[in-house]
C-alpha positions as CSV (number, residue, x, y, z in Angstrom):
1,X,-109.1,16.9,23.9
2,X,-106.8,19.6,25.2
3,X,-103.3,18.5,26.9
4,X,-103.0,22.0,28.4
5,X,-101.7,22.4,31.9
6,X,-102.3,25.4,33.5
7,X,-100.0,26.9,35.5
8,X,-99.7,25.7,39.1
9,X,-101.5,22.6,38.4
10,X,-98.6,20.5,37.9
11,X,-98.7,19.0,41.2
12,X,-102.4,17.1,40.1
13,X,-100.3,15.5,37.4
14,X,-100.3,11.8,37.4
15,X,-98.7,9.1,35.0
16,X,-100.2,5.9,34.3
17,X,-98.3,2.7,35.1
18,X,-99.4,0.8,32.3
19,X,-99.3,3.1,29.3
20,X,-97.4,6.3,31.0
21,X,-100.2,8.9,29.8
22,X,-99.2,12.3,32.1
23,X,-102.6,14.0,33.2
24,X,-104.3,15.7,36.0
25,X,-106.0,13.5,38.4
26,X,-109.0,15.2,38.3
27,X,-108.9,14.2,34.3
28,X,-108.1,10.3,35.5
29,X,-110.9,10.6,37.6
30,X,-113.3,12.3,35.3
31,X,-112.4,10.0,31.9
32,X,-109.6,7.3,32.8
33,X,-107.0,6.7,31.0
34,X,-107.2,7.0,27.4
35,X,-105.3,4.0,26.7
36,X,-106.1,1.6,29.3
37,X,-109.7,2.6,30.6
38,X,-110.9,-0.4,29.1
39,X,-109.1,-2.8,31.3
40,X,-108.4,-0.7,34.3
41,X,-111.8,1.1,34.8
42,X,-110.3,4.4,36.5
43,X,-113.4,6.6,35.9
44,X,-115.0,7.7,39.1
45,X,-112.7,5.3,40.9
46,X,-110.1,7.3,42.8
47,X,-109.0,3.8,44.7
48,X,-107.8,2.6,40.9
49,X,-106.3,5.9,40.1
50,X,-104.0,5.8,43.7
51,X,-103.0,2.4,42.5
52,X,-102.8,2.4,39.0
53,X,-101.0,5.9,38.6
54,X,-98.0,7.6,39.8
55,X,-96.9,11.4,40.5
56,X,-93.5,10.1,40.4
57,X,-92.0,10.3,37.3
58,X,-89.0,11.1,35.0
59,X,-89.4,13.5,31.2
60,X,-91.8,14.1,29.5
61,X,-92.8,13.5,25.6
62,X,-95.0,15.3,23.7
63,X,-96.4,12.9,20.5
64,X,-98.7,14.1,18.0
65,X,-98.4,11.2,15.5
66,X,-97.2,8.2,17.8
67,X,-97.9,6.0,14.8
68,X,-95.1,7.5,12.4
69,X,-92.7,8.5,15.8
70,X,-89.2,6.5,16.6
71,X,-90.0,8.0,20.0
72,X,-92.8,6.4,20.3
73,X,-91.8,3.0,19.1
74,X,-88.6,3.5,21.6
75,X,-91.3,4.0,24.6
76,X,-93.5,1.8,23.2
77,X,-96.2,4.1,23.0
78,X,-97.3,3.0,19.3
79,X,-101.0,2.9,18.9
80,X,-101.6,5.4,21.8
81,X,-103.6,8.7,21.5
82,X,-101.6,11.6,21.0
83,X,-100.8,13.2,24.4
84,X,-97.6,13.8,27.2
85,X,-95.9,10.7,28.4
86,X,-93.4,10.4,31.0
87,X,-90.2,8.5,29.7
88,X,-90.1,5.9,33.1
89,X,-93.2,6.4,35.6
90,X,-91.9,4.8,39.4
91,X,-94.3,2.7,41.1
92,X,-95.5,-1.0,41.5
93,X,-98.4,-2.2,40.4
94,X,-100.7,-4.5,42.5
95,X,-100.6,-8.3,40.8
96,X,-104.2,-8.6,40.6
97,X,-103.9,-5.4,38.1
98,X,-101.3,-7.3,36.6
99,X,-103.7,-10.2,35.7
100,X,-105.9,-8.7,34.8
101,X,-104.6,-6.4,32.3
102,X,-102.9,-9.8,30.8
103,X,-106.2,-11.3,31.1
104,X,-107.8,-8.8,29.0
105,X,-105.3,-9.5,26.3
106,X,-102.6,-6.8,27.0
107,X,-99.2,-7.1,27.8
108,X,-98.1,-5.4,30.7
109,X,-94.7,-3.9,30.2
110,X,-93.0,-2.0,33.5
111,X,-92.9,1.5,32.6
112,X,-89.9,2.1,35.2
113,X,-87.4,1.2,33.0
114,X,-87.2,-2.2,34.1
115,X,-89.1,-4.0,31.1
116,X,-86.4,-2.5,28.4
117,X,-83.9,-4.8,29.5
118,X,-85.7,-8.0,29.3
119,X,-86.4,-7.9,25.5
């Protein structure tokens, strides 16, 4: 899995809403999104990937170990694969997303910044 971004491509980058992954769309669309493909089902689905991602975001995080990383316990991004994460992604998810991530036994934390005040 290579996290490379070539030059001039960084206008395909999306973030995911649920986890904050940073890829290219056509890497959404080709695989999903490593951390949340089994719930959201972006493959092939470029409806999903308009909804469920955002190109607008803020910083980005490189973590090659999130599971010994304060970063990555601040972002909550323990037990993620290794990749770029943007610190807050902006966008609203659609509620039926919403339950059905919660549905599937997740817990769906805002990753606009919003969520970090509630706990």
């Amino acid at each position: 899995m290579s996290n490379y971004v070539p030059p001039g491509q960084h206008r395909q980058l999306r973030a995911c809403m649920v986890c904050s992954i940073v890829m290219p769309s056509s890497r959404f669309r080709r695989e999903g999104c490593p951390n949340c493909e089994e719930f959201l089902e972006l493959a092939g689905h470029e409806d999903s990937i308009q909804e469920c991602t955002s190109q607008v975001y803020e910083g980005l995080i490189t973590l090659s170990d999130p599971t010994s990383s304060w970063v990555a316990r601040w972002q909550r991004l323990e037990g993620y694969v290794p990749g770029v994460y943007a610190v807050k992604v902006t966008g609203i998810l659609p509620e039926e997303i919403i339950a059905t991530i919660e549905g599937a036994g997740a817990r769906y934390i805002p990753r606009d910044g919003s969520g970090l005040a509630d706990e």
